[in-house]
MIPA-959209 format. One record per residue (C-alpha): x, y, z; residue in one letter. Coordinates in Angstrom, 3 decimals. Layout:
BEGIN
+----------+----------+----------+------+
|        u |        v |        w | guba |
+----------+----------+----------+------+
|        X |        Y |        Z |    A |
...
+----------+----------+----------+------+
//
This chain:
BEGIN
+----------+----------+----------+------+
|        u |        v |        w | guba |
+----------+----------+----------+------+
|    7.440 |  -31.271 |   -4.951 |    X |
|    7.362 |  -27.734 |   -3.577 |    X |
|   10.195 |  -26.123 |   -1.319 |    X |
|    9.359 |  -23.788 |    1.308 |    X |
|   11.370 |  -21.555 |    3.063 |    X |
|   10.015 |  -20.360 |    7.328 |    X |
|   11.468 |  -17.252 |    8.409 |    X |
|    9.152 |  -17.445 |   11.044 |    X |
|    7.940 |  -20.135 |   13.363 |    X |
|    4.849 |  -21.153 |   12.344 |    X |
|    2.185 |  -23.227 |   13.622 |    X |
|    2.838 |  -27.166 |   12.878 |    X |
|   -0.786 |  -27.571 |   12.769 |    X |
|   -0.711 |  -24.915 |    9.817 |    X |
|    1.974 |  -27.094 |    7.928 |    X |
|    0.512 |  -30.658 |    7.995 |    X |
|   -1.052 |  -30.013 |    4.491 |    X |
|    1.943 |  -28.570 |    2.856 |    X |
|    4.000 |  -31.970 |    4.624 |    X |
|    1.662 |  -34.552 |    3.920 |    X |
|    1.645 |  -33.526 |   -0.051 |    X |
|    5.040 |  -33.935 |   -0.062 |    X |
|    6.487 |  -30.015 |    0.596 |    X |
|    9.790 |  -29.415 |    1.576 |    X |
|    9.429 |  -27.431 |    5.202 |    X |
|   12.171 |  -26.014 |    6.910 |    X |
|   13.864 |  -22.690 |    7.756 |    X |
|   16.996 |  -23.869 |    5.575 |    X |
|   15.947 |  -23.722 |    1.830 |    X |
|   18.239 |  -22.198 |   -0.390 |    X |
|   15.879 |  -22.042 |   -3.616 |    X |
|   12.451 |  -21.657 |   -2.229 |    X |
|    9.133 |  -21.445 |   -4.552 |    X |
|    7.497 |  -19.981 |   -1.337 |    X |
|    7.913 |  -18.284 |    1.729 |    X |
|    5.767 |  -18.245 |    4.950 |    X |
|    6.635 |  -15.724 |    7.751 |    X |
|    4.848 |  -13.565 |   10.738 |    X |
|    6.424 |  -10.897 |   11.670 |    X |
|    9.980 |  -11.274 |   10.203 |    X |
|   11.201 |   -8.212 |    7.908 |    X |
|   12.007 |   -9.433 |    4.582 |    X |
|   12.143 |   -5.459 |    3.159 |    X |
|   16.370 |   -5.860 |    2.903 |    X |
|   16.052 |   -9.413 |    1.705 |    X |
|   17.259 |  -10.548 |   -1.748 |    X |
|   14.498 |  -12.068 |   -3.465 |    X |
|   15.051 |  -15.771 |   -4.781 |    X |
|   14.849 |  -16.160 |   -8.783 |    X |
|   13.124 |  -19.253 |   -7.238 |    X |
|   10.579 |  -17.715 |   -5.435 |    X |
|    6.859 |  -17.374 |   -6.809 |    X |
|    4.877 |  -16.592 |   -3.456 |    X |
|    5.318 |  -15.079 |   -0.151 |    X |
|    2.456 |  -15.699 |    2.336 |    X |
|    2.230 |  -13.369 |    5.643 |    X |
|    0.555 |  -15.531 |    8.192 |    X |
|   -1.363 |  -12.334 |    9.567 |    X |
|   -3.003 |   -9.274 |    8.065 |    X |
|   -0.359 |   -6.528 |    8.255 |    X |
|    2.318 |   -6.818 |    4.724 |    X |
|    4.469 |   -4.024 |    5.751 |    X |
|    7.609 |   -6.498 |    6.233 |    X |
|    7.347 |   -7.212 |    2.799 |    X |
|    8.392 |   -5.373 |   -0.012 |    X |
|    5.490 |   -5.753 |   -2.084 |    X |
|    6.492 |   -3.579 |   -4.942 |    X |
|    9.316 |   -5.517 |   -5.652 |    X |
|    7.263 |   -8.895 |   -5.349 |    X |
|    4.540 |   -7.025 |   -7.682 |    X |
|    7.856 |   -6.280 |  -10.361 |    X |
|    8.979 |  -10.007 |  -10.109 |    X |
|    5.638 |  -12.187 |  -10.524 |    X |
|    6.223 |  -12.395 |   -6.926 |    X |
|    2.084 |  -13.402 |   -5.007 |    X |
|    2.113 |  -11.632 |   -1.312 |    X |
|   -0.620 |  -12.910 |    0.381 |    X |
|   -2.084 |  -12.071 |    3.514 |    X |
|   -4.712 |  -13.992 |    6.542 |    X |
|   -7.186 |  -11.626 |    7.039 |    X |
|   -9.797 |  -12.807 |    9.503 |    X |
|   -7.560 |  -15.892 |   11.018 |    X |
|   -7.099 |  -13.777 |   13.788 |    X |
|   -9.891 |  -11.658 |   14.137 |    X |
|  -11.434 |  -13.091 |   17.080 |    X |
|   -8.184 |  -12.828 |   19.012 |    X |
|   -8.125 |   -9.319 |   18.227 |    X |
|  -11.311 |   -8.719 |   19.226 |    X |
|  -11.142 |  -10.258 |   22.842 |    X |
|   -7.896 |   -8.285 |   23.567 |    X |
|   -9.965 |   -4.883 |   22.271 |    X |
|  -13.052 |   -5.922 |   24.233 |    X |
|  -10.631 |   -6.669 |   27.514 |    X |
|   -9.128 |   -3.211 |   26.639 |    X |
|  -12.491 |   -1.313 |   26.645 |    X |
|  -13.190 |   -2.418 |   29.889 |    X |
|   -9.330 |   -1.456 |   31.319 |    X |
|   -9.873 |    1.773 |   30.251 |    X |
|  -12.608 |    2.390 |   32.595 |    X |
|  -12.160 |    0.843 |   35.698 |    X |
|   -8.388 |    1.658 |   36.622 |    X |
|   -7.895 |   -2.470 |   36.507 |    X |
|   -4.475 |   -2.288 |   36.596 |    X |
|   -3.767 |    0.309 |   38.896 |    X |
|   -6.050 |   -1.226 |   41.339 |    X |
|   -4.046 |   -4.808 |   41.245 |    X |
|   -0.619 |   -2.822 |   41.807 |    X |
|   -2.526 |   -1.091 |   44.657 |    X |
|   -3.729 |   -4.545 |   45.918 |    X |
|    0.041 |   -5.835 |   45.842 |    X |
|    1.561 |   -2.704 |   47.802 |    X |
|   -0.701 |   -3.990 |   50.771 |    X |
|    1.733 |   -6.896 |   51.075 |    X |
|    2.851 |   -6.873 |   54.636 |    X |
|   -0.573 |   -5.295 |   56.091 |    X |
|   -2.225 |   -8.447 |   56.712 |    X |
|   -4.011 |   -7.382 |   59.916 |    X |
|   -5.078 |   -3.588 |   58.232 |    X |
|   -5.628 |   -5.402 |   55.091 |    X |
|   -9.384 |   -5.232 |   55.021 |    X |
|   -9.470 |   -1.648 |   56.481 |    X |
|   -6.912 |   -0.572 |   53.731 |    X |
|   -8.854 |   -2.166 |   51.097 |    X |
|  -12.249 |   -0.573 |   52.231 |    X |
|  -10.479 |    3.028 |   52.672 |    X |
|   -8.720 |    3.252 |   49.311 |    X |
|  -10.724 |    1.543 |   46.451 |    X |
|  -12.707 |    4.551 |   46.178 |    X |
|   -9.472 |    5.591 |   44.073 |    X |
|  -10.115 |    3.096 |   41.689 |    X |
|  -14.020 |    4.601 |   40.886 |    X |
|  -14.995 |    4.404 |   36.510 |    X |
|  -17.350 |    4.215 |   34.385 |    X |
|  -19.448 |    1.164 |   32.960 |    X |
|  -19.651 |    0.663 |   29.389 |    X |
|  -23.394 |   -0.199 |   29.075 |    X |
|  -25.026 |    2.490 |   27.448 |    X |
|  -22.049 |    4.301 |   26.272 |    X |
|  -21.300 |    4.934 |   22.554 |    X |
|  -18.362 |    3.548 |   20.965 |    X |
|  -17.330 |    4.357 |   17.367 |    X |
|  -15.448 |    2.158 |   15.500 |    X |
|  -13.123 |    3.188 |   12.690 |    X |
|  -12.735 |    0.559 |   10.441 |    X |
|  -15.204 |   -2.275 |    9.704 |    X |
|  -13.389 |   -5.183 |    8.602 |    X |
|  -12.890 |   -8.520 |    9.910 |    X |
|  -12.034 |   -7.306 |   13.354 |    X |
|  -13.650 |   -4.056 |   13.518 |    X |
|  -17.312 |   -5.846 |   12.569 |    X |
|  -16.231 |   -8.177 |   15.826 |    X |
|  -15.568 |   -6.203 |   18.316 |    X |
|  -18.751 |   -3.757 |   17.202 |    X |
|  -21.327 |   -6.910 |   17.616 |    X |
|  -19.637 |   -8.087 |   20.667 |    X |
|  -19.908 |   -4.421 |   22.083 |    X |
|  -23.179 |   -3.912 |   20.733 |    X |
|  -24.158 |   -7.653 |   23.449 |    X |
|  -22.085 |   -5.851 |   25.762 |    X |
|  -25.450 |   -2.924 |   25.849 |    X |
|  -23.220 |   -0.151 |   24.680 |    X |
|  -24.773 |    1.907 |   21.859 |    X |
|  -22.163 |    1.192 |   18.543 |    X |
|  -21.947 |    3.349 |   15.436 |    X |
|  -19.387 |    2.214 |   12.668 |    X |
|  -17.442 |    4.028 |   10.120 |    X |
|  -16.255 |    2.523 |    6.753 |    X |
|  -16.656 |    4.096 |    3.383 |    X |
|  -14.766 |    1.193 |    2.026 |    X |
|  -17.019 |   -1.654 |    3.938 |    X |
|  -17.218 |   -5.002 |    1.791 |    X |
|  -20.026 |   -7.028 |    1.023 |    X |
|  -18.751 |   -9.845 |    3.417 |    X |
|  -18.475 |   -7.310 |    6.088 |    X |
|  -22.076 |   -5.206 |    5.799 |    X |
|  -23.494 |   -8.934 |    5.624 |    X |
|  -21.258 |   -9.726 |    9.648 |    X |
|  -22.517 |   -6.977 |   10.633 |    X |
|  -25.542 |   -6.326 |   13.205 |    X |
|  -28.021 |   -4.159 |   11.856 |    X |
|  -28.289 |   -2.543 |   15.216 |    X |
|  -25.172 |   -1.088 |   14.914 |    X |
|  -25.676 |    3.128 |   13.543 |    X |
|  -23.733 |    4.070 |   10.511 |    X |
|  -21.667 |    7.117 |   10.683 |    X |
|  -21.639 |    9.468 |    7.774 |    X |
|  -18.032 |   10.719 |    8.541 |    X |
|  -15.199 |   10.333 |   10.720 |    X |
|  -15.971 |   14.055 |   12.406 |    X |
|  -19.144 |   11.637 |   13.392 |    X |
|  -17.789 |    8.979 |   14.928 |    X |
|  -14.797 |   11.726 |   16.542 |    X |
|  -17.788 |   14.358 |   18.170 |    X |
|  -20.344 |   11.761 |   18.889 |    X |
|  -17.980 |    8.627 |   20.888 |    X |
|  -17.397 |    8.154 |   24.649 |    X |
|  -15.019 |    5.466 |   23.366 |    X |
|  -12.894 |    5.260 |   20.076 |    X |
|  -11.691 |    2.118 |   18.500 |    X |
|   -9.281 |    1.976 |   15.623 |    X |
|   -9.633 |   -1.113 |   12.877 |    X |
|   -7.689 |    0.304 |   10.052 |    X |
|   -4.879 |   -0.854 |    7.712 |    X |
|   -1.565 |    1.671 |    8.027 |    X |
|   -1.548 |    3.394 |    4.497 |    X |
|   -0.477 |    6.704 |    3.773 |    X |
|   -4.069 |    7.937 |    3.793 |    X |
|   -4.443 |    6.818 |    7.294 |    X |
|   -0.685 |    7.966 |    8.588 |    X |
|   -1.459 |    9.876 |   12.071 |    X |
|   -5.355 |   10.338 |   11.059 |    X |
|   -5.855 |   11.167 |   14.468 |    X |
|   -3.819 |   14.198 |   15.335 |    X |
|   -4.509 |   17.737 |   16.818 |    X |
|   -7.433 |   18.275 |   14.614 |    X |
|   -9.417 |   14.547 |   15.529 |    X |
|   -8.361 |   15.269 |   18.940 |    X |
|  -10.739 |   18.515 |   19.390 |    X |
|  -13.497 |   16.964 |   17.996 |    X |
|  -13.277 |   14.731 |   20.082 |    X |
|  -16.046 |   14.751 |   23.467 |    X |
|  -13.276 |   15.789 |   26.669 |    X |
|  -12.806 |   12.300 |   28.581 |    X |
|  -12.946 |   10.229 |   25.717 |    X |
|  -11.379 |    6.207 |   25.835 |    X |
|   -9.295 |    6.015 |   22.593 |    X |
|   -7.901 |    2.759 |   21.181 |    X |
|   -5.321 |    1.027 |   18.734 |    X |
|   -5.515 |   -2.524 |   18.311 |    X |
|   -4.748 |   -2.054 |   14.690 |    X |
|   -1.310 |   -0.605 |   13.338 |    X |
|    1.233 |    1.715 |   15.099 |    X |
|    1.447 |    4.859 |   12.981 |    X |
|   -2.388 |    5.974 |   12.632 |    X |
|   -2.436 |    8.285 |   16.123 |    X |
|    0.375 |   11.035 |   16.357 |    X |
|    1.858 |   10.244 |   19.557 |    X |
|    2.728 |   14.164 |   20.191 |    X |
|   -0.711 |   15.095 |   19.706 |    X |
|   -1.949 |   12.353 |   21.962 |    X |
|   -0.032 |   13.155 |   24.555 |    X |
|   -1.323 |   16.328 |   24.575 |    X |
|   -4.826 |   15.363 |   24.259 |    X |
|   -3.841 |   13.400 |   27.449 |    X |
|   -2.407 |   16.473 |   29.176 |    X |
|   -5.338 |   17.952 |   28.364 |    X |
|   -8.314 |   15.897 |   29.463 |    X |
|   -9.418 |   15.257 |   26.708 |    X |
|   -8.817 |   11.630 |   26.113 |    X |
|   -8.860 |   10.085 |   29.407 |    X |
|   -7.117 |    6.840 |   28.672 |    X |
|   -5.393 |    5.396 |   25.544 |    X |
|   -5.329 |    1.612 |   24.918 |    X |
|   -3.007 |    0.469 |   22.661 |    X |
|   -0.980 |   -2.843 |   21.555 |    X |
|    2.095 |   -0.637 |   19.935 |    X |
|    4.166 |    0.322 |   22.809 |    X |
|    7.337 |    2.630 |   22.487 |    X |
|    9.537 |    4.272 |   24.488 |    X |
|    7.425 |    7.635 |   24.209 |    X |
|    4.249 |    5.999 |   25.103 |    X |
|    5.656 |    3.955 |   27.890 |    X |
|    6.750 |    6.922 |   29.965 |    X |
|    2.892 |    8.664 |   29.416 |    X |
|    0.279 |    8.441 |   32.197 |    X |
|   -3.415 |    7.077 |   31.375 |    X |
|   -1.719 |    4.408 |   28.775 |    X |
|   -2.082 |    1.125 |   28.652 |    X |
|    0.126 |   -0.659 |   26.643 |    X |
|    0.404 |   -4.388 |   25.534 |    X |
|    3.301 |   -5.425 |   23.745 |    X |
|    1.508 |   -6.567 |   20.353 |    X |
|   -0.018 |   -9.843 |   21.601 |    X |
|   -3.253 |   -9.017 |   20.001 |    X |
|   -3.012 |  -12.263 |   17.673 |    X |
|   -1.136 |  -14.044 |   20.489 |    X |
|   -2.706 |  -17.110 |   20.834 |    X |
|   -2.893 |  -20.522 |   20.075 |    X |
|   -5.760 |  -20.841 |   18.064 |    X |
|   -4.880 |  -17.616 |   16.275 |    X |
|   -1.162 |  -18.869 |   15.103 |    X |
|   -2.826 |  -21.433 |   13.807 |    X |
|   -5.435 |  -20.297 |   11.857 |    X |
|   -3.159 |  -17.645 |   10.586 |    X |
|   -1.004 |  -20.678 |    9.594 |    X |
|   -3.812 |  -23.285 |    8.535 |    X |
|   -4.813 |  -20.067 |    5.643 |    X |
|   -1.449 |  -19.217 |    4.655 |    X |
|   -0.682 |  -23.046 |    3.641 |    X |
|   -3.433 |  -23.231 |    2.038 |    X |
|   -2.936 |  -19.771 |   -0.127 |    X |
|    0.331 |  -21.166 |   -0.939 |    X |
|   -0.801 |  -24.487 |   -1.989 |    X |
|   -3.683 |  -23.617 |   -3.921 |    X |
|   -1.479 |  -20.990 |   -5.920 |    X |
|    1.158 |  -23.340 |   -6.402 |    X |
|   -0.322 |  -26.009 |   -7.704 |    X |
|   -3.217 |  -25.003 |   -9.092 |    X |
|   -2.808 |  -21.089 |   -9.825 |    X |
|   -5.394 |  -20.069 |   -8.021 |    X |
|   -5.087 |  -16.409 |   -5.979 |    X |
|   -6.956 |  -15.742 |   -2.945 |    X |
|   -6.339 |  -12.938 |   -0.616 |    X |
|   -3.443 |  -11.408 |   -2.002 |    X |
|   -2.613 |   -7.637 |   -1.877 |    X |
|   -0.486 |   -7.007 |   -4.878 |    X |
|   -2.742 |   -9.215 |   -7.580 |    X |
|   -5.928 |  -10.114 |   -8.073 |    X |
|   -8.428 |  -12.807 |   -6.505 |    X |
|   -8.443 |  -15.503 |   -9.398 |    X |
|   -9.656 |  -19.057 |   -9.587 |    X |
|  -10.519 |  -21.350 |  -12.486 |    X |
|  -10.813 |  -24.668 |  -10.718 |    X |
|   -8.835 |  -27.639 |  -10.055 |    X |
|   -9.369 |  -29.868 |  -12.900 |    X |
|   -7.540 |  -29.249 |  -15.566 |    X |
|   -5.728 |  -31.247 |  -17.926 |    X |
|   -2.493 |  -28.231 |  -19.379 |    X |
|   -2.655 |  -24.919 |  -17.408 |    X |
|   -0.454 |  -22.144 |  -17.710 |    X |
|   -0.486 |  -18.832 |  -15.756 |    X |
|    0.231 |  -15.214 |  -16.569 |    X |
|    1.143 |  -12.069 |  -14.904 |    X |
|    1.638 |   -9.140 |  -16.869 |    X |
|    0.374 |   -5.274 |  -16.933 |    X |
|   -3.033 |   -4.456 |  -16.592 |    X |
|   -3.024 |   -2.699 |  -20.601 |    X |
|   -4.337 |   -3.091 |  -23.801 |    X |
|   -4.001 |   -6.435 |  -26.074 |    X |
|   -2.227 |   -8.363 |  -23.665 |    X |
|   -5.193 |  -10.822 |  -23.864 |    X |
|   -5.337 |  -10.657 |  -27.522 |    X |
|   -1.514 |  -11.346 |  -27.869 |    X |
|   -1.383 |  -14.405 |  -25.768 |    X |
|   -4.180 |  -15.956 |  -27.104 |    X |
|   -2.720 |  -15.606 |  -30.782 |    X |
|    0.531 |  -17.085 |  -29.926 |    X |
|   -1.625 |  -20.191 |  -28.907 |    X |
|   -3.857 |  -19.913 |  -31.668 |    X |
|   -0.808 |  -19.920 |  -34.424 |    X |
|    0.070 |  -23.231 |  -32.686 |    X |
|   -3.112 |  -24.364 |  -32.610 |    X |
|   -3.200 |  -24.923 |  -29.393 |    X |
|   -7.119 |  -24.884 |  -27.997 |    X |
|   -8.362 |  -23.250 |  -25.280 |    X |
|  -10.451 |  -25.266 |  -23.010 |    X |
|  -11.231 |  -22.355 |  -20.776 |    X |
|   -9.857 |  -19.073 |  -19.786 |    X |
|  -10.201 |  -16.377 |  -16.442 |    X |
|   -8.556 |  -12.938 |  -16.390 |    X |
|   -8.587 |  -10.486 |  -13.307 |    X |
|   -6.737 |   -7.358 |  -12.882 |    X |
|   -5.748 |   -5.098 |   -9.890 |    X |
|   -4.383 |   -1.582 |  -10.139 |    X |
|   -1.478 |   -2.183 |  -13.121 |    X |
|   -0.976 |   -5.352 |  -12.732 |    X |
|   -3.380 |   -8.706 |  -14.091 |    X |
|   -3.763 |  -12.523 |  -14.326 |    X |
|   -4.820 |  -14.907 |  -16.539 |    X |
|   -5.408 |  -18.473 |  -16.524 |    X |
|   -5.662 |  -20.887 |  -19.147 |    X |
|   -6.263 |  -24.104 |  -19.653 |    X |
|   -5.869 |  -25.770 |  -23.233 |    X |
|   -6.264 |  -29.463 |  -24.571 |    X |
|   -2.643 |  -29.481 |  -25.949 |    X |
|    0.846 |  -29.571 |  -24.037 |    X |
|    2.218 |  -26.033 |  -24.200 |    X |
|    5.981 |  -26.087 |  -25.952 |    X |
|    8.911 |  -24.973 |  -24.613 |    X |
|    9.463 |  -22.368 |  -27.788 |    X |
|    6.058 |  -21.310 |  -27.068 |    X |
|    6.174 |  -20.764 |  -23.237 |    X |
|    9.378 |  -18.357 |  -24.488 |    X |
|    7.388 |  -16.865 |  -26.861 |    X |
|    4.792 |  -15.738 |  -24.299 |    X |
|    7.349 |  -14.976 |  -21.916 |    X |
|    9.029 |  -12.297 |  -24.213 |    X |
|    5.727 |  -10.696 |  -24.794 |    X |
|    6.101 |   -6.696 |  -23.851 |    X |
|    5.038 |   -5.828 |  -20.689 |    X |
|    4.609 |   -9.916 |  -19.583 |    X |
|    5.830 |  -10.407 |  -16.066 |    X |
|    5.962 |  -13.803 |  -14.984 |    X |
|    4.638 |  -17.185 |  -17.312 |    X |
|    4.131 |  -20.508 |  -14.952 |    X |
|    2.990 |  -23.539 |  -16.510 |    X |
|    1.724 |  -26.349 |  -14.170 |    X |
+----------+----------+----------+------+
//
């Protein structure tokens, strides 16, 4: 039916449905009409005439060259949510780290190898070392409240630590996730004076580039917890280790290590397992099938990032789709072509996103070859499917 091309590993789980319909699966497909992949960089790749939809089984596109998908007719779509959870606990786990010295104190704990008879003495002498803070009752501001950011502020907020969010971009889905306990910042400077811990939930754009740098830093309260769960780019490492040098953050979680953060003191670095497990890769692989499945066969669009959300059903009797420029009489021209064939409409949706939109139609008559050129050579048309 449908060939798909893995330039990842993916989940099996996440593949039954694609399988069981009759998809071709496998890392070796020479023509694909889709593409699933994690973390695999795709931004030197040759795209496929072939290839109608790449799916990113995560949140983060920035392995894909979306523009030129967006110039080709090409869907990108992303899983955001399937591994919020997993997220979440690592963030949590990392809030905690940052105050009470956890790994220093195991390494310490280790080194006493060999003192079996001092052991106990050794132990009750130097954990005193190993003294922080407890989270209850300390604010945390969170930057970012989407799927993971609205997590990890309700699972704080249990937690007894006092939460205020910041998101002038918040969805509907998200206000409705999130606890009403939890304080609404007016501003970043907000969240930046006000915090005793900082945790970062937002997409890497070039808005958000190093947003925290020299001038986040001093607003920022002097022995703050700071923390990146979310993209590698949004905290100017120079700056932070400053701030660090400084006092004035006191440790910096983060699950983007590199060589200069390795080598700082008061870091803790994991090396990007934040989505790392089981039930993650497969949710992340369950939604990505499914994207690809629904768009292929039916046209529908659902959490993509270069077009927009779309859906007119699954029953339909003659369906084409269209992708073309978000201007002017591009409705008007491809619903005359069908009308000077006579060709009725049965119904109709049409979404757009930035410069670019999509329509769907569905019509009682057979579309033509000439036709579906016809449409295709319209000005500014990008891609013309029918199913």
């Amino acid at each position: 039916m449908y060939n798909i091309k893995l330039l990842n590993k993916i989940s099996s789980k996440g593949l039954e449905n694609l399988e069981k319909r009759g998809y071709y699966v496998s890392q070796n497909v020479d023509n694909p009409d889709a593409i699933i992949l994690r973390s695999f960089s795709m931004l030197e790749m040759e795209l496929p005439h072939s290839l109608k939809a790449v799916a990113r089984a995560g949140a983060g596109v920035n392995n894909i060259p979306v523009k030129r998908c967006t110039e080709k007719g090409i869907v990108v779509f992303n899983t955001p949510g399937a591994n919020a959870n997993a997220v979440k606990e690592l963030t949590i786990l990392a809030l905690l780290m940052t105050s009470r010295k956890v790994v220093d104190s195991i390494l310490w704990s280790k080194s006493l190898s060999g003192n079996s008879e001092e052991i106990k003495q050794l132990i009750e002498k130097g954990k005193g070392q190993f003294v922080g803070p407890e989270i209850k009752g300390k604010k945390l501001g969170v930057i970012g409240l989407g799927a993971v950011g609205v997590m990890v502020a309700n699972a704080a907020k249990a937690l007894g630590m006092e939460v205020d969010g910041y998101d002038p971009y918040i969805s509907i889905d998200s206000a409705w996730g999130l606890s009403r306990s939890i304080g609404k910042a007016e501003s970043l400077k907000e969240i930046l004076e006000g915090s005793d811990y900082i945790t970062m939930h937002v997409p890497l754009m070039d808005s958000t580039r190093n947003m925290i740098d020299n001038k986040a830093f001093k607003l920022m309260k002097h022995g703050v917890r700071l923390l990146n769960f979310s993209r590698d780019g949004l905290i100017d490492n120079a700056e932070l280790k400053n701030a660090l040098n400084e006092g004035i953050v006191e440790m910096y979680a983060t699950d983007f290590p590199n060589e200069e953060l390795i080598k700082m003191d008061h870091v803790i670095s994991f090396p990007h397992i934040g989505a790392s497990t089981l039930e993650s890769e497969e949710n992340c692989a369950v939604m990505a099938s499914n994207q690809v499945k629904c768009f292929l066969e039916l046209g529908t669009i659902k959490n993509s990032v270069n077009f927009p959300n779309c859906d007119l059903g699954n029953v339909f009797k003659n369906r084409i789709t269209l992708m073309h420029l978000n201007i002017p009489n591009m409705v008007g021209q491809i619903t005359g072509i069908l009308a000077s064939e006579h060709i009725n409409i049965s119904n109709m949706i049409n979404k757009s996103k930035d410069k670019v939109a999509y329509t769907i139609i569905d019509t009682d008559n057979r579309i033509s070859e000439d036709m579906f050129r016809r449409l295709e050579g319209i000005d500014s048309m990008i891609r013309v499917r029918k199913l």
